[in-house]
N, CA and C atoms as a LAMMPS dump frame, in Angstrom:
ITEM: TIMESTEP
0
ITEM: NUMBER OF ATOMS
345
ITEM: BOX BOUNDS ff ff ff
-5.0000000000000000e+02 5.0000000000000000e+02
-5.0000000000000000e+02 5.0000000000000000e+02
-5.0000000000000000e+02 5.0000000000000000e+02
ITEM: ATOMS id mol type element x y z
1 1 1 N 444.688 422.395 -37.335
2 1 2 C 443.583 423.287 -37.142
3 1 3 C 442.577 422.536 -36.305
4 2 1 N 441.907 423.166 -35.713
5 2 2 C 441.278 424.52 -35.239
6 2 3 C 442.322 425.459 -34.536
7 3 1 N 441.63 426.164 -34.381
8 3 2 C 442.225 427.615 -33.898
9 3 3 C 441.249 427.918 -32.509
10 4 1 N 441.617 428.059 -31.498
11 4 2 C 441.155 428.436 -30.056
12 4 3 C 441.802 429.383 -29.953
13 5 1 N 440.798 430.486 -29.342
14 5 2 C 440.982 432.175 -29.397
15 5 3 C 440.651 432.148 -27.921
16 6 1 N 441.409 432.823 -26.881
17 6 2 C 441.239 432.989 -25.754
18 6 3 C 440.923 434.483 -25.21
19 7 1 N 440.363 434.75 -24.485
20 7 2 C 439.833 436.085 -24.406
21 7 3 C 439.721 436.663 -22.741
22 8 1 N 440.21 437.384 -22.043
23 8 2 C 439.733 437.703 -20.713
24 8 3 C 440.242 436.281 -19.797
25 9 1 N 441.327 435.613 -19.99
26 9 2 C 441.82 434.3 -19.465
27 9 3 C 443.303 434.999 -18.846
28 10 1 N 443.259 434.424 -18.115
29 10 2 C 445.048 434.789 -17.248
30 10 3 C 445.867 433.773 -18.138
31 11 1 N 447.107 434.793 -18.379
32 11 2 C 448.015 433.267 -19.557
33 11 3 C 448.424 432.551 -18.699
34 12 1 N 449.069 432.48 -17.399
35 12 2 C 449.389 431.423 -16.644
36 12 3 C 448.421 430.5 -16.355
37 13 1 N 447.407 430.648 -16.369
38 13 2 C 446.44 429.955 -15.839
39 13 3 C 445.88 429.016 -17.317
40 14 1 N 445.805 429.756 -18.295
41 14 2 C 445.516 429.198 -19.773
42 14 3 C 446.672 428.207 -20.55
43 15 1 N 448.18 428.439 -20.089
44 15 2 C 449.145 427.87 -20.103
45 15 3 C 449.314 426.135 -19.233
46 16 1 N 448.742 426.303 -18.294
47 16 2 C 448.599 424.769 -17.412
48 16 3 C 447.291 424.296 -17.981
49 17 1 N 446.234 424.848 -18.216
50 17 2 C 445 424.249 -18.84
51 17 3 C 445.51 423.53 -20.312
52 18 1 N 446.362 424.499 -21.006
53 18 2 C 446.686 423.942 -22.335
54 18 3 C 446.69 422.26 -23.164
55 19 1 N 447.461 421.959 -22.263
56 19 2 C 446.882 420.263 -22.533
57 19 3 C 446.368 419.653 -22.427
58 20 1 N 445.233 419.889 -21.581
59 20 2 C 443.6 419.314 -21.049
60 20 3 C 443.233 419.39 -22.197
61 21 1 N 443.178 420.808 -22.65
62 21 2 C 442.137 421.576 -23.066
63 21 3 C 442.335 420.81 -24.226
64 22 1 N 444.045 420.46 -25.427
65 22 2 C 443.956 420.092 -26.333
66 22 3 C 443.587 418.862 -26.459
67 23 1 N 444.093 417.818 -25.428
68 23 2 C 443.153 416.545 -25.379
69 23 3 C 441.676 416.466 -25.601
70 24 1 N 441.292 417.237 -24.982
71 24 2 C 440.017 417.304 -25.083
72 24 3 C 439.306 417.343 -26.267
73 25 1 N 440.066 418.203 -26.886
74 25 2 C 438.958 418.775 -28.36
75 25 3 C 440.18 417.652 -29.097
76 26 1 N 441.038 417.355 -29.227
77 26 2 C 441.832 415.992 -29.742
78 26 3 C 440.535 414.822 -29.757
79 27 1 N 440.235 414.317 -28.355
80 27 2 C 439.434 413.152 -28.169
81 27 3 C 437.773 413.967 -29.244
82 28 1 N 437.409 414.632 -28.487
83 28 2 C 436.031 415.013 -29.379
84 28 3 C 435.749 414.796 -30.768
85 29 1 N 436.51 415.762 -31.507
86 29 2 C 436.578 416.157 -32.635
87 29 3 C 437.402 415.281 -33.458
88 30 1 N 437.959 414.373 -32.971
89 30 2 C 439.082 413.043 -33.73
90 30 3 C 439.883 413.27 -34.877
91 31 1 N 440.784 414.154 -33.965
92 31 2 C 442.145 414.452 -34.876
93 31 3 C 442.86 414.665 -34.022
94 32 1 N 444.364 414.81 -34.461
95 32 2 C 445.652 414.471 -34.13
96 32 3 C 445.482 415.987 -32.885
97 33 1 N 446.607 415.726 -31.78
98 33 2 C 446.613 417.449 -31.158
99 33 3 C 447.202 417.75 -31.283
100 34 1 N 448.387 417.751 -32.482
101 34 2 C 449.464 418.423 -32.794
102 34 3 C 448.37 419.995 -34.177
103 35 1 N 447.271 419.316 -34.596
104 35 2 C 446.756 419.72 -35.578
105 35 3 C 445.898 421.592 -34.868
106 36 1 N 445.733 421.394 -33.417
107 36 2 C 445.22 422.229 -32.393
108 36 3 C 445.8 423.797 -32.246
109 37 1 N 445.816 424.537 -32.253
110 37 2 C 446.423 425.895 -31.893
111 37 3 C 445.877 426.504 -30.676
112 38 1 N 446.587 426.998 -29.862
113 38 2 C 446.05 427.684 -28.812
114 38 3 C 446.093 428.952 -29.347
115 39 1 N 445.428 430.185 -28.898
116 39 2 C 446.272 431.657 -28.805
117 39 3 C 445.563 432.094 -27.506
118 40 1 N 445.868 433.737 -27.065
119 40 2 C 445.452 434.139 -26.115
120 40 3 C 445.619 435.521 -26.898
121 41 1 N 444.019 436.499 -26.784
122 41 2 C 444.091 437.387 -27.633
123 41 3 C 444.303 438.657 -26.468
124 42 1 N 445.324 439.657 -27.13
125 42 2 C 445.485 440.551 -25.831
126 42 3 C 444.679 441.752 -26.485
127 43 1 N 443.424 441.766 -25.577
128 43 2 C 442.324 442.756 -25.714
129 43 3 C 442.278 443.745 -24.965
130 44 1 N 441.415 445.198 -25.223
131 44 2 C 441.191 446.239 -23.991
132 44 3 C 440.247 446.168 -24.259
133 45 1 N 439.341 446.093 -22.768
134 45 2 C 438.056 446.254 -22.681
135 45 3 C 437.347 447.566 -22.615
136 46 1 N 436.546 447.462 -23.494
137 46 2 C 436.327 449.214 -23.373
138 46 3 C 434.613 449.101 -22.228
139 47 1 N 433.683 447.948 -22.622
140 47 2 C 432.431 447.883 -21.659
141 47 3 C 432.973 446.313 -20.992
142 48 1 N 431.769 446.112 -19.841
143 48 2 C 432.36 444.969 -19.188
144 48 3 C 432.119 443.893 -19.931
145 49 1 N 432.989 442.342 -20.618
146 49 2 C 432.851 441.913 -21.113
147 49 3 C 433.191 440.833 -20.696
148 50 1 N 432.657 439.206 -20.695
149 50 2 C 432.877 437.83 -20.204
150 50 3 C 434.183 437.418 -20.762
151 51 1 N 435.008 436.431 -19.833
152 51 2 C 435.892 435.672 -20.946
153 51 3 C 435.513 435.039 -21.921
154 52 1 N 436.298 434.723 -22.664
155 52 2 C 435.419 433.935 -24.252
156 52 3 C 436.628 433.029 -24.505
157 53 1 N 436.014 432.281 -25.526
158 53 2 C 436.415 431.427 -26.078
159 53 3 C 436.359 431.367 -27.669
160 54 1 N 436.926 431.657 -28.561
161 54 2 C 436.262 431.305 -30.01
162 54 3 C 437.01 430.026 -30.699
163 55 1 N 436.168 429.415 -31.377
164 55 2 C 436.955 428.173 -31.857
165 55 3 C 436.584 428.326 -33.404
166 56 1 N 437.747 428.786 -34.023
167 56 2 C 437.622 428.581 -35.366
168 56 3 C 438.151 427.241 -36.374
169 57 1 N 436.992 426.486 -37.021
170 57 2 C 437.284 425.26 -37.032
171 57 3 C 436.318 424.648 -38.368
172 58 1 N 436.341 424.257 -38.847
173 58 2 C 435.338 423.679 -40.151
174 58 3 C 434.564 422.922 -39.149
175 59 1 N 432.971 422.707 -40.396
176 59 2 C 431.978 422.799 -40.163
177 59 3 C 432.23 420.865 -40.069
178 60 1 N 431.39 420.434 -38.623
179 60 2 C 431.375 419.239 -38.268
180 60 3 C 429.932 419.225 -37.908
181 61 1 N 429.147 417.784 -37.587
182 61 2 C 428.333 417.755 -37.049
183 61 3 C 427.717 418.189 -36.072
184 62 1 N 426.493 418.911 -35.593
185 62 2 C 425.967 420.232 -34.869
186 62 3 C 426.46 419.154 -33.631
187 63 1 N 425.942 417.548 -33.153
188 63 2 C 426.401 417.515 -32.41
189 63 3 C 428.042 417.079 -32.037
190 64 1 N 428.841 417.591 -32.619
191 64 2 C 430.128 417.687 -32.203
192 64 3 C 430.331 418.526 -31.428
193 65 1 N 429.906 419.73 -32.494
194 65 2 C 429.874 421.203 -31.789
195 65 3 C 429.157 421.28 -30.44
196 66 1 N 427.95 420.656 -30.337
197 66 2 C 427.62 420.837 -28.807
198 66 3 C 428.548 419.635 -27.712
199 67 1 N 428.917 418.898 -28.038
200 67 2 C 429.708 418.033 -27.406
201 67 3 C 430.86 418.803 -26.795
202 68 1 N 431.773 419.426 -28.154
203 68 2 C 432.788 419.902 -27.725
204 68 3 C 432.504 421.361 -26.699
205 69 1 N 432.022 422.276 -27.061
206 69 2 C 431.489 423.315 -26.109
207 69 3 C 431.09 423.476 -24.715
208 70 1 N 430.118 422.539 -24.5
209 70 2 C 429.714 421.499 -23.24
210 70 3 C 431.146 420.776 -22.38
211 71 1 N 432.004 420.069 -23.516
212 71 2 C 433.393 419.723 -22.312
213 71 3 C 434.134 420.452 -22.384
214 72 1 N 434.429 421.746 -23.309
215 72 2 C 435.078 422.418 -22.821
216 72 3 C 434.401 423.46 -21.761
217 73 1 N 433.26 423.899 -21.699
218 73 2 C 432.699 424.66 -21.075
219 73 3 C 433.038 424.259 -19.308
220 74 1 N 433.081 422.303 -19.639
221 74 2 C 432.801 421.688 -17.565
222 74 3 C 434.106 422.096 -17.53
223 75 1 N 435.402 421.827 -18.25
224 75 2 C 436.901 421.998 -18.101
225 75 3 C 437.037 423.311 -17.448
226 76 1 N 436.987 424.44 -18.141
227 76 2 C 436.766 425.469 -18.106
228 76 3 C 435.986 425.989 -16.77
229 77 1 N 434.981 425.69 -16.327
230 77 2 C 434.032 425.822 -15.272
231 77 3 C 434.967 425.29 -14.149
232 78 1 N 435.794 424.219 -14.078
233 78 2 C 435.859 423.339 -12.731
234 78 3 C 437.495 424.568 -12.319
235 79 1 N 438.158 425.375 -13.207
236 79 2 C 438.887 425.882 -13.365
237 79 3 C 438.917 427.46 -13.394
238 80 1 N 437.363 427.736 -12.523
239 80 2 C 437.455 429.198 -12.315
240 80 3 C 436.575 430.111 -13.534
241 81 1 N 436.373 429.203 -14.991
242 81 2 C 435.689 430.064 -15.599
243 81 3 C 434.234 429.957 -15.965
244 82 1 N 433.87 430.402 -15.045
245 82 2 C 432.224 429.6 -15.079
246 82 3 C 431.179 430.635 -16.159
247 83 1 N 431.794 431.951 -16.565
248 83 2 C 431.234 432.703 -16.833
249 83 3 C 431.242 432.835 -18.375
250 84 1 N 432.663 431.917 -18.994
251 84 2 C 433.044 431.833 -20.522
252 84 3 C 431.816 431.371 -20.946
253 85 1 N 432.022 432.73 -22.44
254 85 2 C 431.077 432.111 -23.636
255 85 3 C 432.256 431.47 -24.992
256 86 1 N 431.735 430.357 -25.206
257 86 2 C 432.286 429.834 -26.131
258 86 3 C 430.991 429.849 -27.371
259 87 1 N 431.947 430.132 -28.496
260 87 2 C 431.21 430.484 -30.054
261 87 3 C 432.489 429.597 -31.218
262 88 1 N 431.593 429.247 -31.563
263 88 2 C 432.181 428.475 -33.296
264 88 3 C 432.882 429.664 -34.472
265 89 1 N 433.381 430.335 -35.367
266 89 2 C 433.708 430.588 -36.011
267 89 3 C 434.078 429.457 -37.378
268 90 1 N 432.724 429.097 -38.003
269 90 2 C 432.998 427.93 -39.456
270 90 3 C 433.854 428.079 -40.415
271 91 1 N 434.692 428.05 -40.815
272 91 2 C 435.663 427.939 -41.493
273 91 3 C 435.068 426.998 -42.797
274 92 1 N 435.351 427.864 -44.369
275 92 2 C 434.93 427.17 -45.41
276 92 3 C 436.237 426.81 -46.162
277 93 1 N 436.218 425.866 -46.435
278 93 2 C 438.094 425.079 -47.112
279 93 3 C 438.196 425.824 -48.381
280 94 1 N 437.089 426.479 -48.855
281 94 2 C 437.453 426.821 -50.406
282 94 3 C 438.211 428.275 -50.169
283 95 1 N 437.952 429.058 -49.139
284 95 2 C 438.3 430.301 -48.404
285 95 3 C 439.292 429.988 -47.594
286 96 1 N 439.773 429.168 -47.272
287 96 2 C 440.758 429.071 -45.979
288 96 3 C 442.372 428.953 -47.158
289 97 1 N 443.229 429.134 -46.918
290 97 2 C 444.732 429.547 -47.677
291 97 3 C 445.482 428.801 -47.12
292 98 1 N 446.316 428.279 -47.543
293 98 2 C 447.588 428.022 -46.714
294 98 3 C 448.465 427.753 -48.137
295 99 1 N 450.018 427.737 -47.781
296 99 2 C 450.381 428.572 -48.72
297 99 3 C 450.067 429.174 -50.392
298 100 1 N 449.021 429.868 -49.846
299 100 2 C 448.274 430.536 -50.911
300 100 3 C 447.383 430.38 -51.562
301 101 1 N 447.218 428.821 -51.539
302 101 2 C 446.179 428.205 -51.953
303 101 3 C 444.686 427.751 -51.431
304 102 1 N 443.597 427.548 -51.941
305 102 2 C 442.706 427.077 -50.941
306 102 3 C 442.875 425.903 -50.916
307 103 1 N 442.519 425.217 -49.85
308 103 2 C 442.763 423.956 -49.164
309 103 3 C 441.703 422.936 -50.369
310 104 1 N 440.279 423.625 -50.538
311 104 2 C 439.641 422.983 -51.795
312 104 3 C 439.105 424.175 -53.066
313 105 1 N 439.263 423.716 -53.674
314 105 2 C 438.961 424.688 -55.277
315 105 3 C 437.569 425.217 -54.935
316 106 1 N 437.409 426.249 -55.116
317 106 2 C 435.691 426.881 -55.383
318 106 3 C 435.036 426.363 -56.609
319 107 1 N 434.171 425.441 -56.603
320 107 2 C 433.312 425.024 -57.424
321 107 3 C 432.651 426.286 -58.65
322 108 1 N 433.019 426.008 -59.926
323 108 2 C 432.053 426.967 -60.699
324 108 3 C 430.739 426.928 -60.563
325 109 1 N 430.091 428.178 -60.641
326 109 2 C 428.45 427.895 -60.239
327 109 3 C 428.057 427.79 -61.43
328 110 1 N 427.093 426.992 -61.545
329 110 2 C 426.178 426.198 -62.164
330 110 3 C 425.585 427.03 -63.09
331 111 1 N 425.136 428.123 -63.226
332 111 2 C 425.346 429.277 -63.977
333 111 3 C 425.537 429.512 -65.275
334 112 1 N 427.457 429.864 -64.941
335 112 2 C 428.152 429.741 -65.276
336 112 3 C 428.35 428.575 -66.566
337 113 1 N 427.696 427.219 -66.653
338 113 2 C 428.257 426.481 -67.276
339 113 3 C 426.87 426.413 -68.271
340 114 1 N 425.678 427.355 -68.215
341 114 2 C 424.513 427.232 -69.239
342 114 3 C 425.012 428.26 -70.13
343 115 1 N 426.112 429.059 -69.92
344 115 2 C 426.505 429.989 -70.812
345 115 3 C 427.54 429.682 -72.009
């Protein structure tokens, strides 16, 4: 994980970027790039709308997040997309599943334990 959501991107063109792109947020964010997902979301535009970017990803330091956004944004820019908005989507581990489980237990609230 993370998860990179592609939006209004040509897949050939998002396909040769692909390994920049995962190096990139690999080096930033300091984890493995096998851990990375690409997708490319096939949308209809109904008003005129920018390419995008969404990166769904647990919550790291604000400046990671501007670090990473910023190099992906120059990557992105030197490559025709000068116009992408890139947005965070935070991801909470107690909510996130994988097989079936949450990744961390939801804490009982505090509440809860004066009763």
């Amino acid at each position: 994980m993370p998860f990179l959501r592609f939006a209004g991107v040509e897949k050939d063109r998002l396909q040769e970027l692909a390994p920049s792109i995962i190096r990139e947020v690999a080096r930033t964010i300091q984890i493995s790039e096998e851990k990375i997902k690409i997708e490319l979301l096939a949308i209809e535009q109904i008003t005129n709308t920018p390419p995008s970017l969404e990166i769904s990803m647990f919550q790291r330091e604000q400046s990671k997040h501007d670090t990473l956004a910023a190099r992906l944004y120059e990557l992105l820019k030197r490559n025709g997309y000068a116009t992408i908005h890139i947005f965070f989507v935070i991801l909470t581990p107690s909510l996130y599943y994988k097989e079936g489980s949450p990744l961390k237990e939801i804490a009982e609230p505090i509440s809860a334990k004066l009763y």
